[in-house]
N, C-alpha and C positions, 0 to 999 in steps of 0.2 A: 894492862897485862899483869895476872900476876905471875909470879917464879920467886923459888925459896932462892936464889940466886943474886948477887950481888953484879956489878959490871963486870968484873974483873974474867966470870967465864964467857970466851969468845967461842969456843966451839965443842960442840955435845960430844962427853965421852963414854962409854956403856954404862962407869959408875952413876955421872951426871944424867942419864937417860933416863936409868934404872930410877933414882932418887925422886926425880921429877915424874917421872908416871905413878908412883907411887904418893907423892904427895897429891897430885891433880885426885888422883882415886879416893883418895882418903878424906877430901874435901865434896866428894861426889855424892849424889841420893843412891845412884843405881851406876853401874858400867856396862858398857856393852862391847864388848869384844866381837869382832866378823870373824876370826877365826885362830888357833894357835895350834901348833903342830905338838903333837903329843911328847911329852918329856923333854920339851922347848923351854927356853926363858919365859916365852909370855902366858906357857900353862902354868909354869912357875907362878910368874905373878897372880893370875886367874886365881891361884890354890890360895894365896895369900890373902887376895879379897875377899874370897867365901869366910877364910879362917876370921876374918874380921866383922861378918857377919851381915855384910855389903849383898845386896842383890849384886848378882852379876847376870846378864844374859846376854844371848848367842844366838847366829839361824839356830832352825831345827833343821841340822844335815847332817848325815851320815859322816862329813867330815867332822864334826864335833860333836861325834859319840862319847869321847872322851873327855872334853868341857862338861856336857850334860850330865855323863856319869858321877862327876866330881863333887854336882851340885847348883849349876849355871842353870837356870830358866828361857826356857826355848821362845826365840823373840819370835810373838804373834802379828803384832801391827802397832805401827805409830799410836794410833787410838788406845791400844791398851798399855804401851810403854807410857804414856802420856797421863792417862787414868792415875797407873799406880801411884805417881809422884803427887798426888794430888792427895 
């Protein structure tokens, strides 16, 4: 397992959540996000991933007009999320 995290945290607090999703991404080739509600935390982070210059992608739904506007890639199929890492 890793975690930038020592023993001593026993249970997830939004800072420790926040910190940790952002490390796992930052170690990432690509992120895929299923979905975040628009001027949410997690489109928060989504905006912070692109700024980092991270493929990020999404369904392509109507619920995440606002992902894809931002910059996110409309996830087509396993085979082609799979291609690109390659």
């Amino acid at each position: 397992m890793l975690s930038p995290f020592g023993e001593r945290i026993k249970r997830a607090r939004q800072d420790i959540a926040r910190f940790r999703n952002e490390f796992v991404a930052a170690l990432a080739d690509q992120v895929f996000i299923v979905y975040a509600t628009p001027g949410g935390k997690t489109e928060s982070f989504c905006k912070k991933v692109l700024g980092w210059g991270k493929p990020l992608l999404t369904f392509n739904s109507p619920s995440n007009a606002a992902l894809l506007a931002s910059g996110a890639r409309p996830f087509t199929s396993l085979d082609a999320f799979i291609s690109e890492r390659s």
